[in-house]
C-alpha positions as CSV (number, residue, x, y, z in Angstrom):
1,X,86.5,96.7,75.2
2,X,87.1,100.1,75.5
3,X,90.4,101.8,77.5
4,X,88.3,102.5,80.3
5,X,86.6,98.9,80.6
6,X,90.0,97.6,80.3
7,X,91.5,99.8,83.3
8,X,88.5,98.8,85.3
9,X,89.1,95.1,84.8
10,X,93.0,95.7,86.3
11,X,91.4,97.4,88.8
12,X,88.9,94.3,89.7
13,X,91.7,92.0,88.9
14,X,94.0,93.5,91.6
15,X,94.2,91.9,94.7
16,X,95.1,94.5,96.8
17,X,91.6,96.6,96.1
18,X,88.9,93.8,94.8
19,X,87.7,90.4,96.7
20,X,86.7,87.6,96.1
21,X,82.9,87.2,96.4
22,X,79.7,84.8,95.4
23,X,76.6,86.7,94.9
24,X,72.6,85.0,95.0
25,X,70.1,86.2,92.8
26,X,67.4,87.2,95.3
27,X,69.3,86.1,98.2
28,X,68.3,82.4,97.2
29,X,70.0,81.7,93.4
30,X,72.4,79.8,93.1
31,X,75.5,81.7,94.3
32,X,78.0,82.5,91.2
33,X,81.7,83.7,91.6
34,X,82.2,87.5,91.0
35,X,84.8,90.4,92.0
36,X,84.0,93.3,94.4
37,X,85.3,96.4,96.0
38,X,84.2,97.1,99.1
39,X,83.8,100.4,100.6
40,X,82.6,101.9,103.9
41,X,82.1,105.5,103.9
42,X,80.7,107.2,106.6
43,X,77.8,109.1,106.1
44,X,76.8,112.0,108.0
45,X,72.7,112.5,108.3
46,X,71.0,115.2,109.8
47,X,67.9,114.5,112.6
48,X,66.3,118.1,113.5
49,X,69.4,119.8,114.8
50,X,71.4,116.9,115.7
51,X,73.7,115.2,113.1
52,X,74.7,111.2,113.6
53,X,77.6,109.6,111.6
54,X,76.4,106.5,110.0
55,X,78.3,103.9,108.7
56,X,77.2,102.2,105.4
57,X,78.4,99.6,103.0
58,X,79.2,100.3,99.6
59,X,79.4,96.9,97.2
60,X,80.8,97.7,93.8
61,X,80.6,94.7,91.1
62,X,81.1,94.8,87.1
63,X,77.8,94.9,85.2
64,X,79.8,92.6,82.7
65,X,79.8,90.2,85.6
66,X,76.1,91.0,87.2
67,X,73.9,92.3,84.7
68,X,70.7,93.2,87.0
69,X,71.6,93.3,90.6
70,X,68.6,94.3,92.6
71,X,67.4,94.9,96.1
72,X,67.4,91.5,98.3
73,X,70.3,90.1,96.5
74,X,73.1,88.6,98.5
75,X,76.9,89.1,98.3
76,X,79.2,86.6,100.3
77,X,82.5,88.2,101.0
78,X,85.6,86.4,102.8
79,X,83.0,84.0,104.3
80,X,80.3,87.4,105.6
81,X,77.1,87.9,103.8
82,X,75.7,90.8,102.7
83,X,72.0,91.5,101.4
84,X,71.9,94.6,99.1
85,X,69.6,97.0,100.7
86,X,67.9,99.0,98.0
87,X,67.9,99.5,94.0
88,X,71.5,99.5,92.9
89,X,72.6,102.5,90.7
90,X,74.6,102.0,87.2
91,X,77.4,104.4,86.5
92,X,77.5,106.6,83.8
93,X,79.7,104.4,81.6
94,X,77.2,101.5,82.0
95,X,80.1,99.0,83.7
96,X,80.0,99.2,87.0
97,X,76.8,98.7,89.5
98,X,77.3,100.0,93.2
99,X,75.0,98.5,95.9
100,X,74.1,99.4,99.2
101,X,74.4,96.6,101.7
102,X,74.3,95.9,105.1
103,X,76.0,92.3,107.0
104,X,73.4,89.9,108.0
């Protein structure tokens, strides 16, 4: 591993920033254990000449752990279920995937 996959790890190790979480293929696989962070930014989206402030879900998980998340997939945190909304994007360094969700 390289120095950054190994400070990423701590970080997804840590229990004050990542969860606990099970995540289906498809929203139907059998669910395997994995390590999240959650995040909930707000987004602000513009409608004609009125803005709304949206909130989203942001699901981070190690592409050493989840090697092709895709839309429709489901992530169980803390007992809640999410389905990942749309295609999840891969950062730059190729290790982590961050997925849009939303609670079912």
């Amino acid at each position: 591993m390289t120095l950054f996959a190994d400070a990423l790890a701590d970080l997804f190790a840590d229990p004050e920033l990542a969860l606990d979480a099970t995540w289906a293929a498809g929203g139907v696989g059998a669910p395997i254990p994995v390590r999240v962070i959650r995040r909930c930014p707000d987004r602000i989206v513009n409608f004609g000449g009125s803005r709304a402030l949206l909130p989203t879900t942001l699901i981070d998980v190690r592409a050493a752990e989840i090697a092709n998340p895709s839309e429709g997939d489901l992530a169980t945190i803390g007992g809640v279920a999410f389905q990942i909304l749309a295609e999840p994007t891969l950062d730059s360094a190729g290790l982590v995937w961050t997925c849009e969700a939303a609670k079912l």
